[in-house]
C-alpha positions, 0 to 999 in steps of 0.5 A: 933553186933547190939545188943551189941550196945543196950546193951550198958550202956548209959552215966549218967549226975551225972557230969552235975546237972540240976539246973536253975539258978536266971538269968534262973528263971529270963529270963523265968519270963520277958519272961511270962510277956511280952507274958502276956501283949502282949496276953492282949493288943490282947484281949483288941482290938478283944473285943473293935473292936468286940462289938457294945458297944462305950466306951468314955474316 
């Protein structure tokens, strides 16, 4: 009985096309900016607060 259930054909996705849409394409590129600018603004204040170097704006 168990091996008639790993026989089994599996359903296909033929009915349901993996696309990505603009909106999709769109939300991933806001979201890899703002991780981008996030990560940067880390980086900026573990490489100020780190160094001995005193920069005057």
């Amino acid at each position: 009985m168990e091996t008639e259930s790993l026989t089994k054909p599996r359903p296909t996705t033929t009915n349901f096309p993996r696309t990505t849409t603009l909106r999709n394409k769109l939300g991933y590129a806001l979201g890899d900016v703002g991780n981008n600018f996030l990560f940067d603004m880390g980086q900026l204040y573990l490489t100020r607060s780190a160094s001995s170097v005193t920069m005057t704006y």
